[in-house]
C-alpha positions as CSV (number, residue, x, y, z in Angstrom):
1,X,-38.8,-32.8,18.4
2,X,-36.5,-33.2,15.3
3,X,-38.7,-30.5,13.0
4,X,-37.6,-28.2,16.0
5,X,-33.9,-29.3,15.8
6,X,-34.2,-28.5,11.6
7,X,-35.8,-25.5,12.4
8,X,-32.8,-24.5,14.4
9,X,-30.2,-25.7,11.9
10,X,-32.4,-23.5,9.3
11,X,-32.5,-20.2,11.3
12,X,-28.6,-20.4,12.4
13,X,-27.7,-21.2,8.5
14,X,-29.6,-17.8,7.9
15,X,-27.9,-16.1,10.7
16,X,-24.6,-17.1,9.1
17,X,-25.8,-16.0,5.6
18,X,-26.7,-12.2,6.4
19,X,-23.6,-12.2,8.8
20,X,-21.4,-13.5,5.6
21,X,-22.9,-10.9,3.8
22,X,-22.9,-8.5,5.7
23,X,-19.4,-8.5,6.1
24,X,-18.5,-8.8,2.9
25,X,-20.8,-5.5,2.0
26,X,-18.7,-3.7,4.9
27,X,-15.2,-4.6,3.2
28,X,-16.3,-3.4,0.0
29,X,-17.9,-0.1,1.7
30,X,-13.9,0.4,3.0
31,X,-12.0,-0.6,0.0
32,X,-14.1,2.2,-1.5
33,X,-13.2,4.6,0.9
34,X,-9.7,4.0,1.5
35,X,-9.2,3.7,-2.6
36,X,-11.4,7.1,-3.1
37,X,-8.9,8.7,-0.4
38,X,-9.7,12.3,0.6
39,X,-11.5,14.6,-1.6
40,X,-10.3,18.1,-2.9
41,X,-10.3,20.8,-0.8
42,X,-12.5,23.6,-1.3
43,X,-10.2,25.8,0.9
44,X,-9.0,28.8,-1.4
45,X,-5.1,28.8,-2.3
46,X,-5.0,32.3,-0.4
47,X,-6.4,31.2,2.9
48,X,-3.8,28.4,2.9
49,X,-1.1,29.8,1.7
50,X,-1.6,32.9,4.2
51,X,-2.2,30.6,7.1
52,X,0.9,28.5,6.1
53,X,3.1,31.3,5.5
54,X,2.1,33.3,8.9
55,X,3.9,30.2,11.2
56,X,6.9,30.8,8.5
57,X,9.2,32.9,11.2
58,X,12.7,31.8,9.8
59,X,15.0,34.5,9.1
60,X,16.5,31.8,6.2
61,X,13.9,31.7,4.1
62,X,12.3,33.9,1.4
63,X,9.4,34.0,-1.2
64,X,10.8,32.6,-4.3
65,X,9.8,33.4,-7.8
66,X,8.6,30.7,-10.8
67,X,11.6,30.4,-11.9
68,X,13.1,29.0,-8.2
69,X,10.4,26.5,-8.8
70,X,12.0,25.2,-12.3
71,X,15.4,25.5,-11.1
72,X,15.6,23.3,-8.2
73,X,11.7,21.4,-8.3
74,X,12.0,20.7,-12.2
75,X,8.6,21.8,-12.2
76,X,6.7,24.4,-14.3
77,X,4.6,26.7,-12.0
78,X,1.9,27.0,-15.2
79,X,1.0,23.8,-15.1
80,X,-0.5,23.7,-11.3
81,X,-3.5,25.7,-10.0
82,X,-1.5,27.8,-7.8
83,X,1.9,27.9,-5.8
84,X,4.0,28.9,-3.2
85,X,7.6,29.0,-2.4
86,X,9.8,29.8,-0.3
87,X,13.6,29.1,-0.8
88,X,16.7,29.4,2.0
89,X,18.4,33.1,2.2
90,X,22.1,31.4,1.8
91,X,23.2,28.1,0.6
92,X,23.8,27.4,4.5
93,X,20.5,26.4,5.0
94,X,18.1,23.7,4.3
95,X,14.5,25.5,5.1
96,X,12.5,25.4,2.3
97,X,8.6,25.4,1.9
98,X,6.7,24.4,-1.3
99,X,2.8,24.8,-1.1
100,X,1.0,23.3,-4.6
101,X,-2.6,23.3,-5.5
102,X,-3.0,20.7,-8.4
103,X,-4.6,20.9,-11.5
104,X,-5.4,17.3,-11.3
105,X,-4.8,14.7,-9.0
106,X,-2.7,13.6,-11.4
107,X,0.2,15.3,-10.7
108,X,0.2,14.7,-7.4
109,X,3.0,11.4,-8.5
110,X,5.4,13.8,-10.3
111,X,5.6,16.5,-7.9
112,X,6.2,14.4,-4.7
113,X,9.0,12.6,-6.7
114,X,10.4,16.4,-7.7
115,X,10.1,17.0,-4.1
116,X,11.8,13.7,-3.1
117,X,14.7,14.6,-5.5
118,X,15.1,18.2,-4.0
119,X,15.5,16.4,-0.6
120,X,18.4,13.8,-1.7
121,X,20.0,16.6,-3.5
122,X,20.1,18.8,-0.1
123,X,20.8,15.5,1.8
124,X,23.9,14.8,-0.2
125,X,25.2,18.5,-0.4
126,X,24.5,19.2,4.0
127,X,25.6,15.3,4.4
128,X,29.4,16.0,4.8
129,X,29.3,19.0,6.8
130,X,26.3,20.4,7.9
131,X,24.5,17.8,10.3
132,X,22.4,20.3,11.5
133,X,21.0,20.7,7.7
134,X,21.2,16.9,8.0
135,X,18.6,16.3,10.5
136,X,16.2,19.2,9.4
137,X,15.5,17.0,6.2
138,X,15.2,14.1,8.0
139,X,12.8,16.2,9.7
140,X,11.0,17.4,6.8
141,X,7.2,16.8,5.7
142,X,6.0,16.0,2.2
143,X,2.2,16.4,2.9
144,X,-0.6,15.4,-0.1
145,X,-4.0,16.0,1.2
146,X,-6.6,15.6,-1.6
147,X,-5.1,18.8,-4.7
148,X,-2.3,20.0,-2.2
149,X,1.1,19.0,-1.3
150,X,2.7,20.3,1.0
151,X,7.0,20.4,1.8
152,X,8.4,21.9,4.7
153,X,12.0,21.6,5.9
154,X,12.4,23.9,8.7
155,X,13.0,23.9,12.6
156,X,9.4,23.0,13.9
157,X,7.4,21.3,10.4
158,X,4.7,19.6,12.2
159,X,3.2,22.5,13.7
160,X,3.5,24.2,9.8
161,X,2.1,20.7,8.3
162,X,-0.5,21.7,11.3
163,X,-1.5,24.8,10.4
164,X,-1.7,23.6,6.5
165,X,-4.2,20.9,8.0
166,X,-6.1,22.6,9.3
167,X,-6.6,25.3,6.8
168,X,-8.1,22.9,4.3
């Protein structure tokens, strides 16, 4: 009767061993994924940007030129894959939309903090007497997924941030 008690002792201690194991080969599986994060997309600037800009149906916004994209982004449109802008109609209004393909991941950093720095300008400009303007950028979406960002500021952004979704 006791080599049957050892035997058990022995099979649960093995049990526990590929259980241990097991797990920890399932945590290491996710930190891989969640650190890898979404790959690129494959989606062609076009398509997005056409998708994107067909839900666009604000009277306050217009396409905006490279150089609106230095003057209130800081940012260089030559040194990104491809963009989009779109830039208020009067300095009444807080739509914006900026649409980025990235070169490299890498510059995924700078251009949400450009982004970031557009919206606390705007915030602190609207903050005094525009509270309509107010809420829209609390309202707004900053959207990286994979080599695009997304930033919309507008009446309805999370049926735009949608659309850009789902055209990637």
């Amino acid at each position: 009767m006791r080599g049957g008690y050892k035997k058990q002792i022995r099979i649960k201690g093995r049990i526990y061993f590929v259980i241990r194991y097991a797990l920890l080969l399932a945590l290491v599986i996710a930190v891989i994924v969640f650190v890898s994060g979404k790959g690129d997309s494959k989606a062609e600037f076009e398509d997005v940007a056409q998708a994107v800009s067909r839900y666009l149906t604000s009277d306050q916004m217009e396409k905006g030129s490279d150089r609106y994209l230095k003057k209130i982004y800081g940012l260089n449109a030559s040194d990104y894959e491809d963009v989009l802008i779109y830039v208020p109609t009067t300095n009444m209004s807080a739509q914006e939309m900026l649409l980025i393909k990235l070169a490299s991941r890498d510059q995924s950093e700078a251009v949400e903090a450009a982004i970031q720095e557009r919206i606390d300008s705007q915030y602190n400009i609207y903050e005094g007497y525009a509270p309509e303007q107010v809420d829209m950028l609390d309202r707004a979406i900053v959207d990286p997924q994979g080599n695009y960002i997304l930033y919309i500021s507008c009446d309805d952004p999370i049926k735009i941030d949608e659309v850009f979704r789902n055209s990637l």
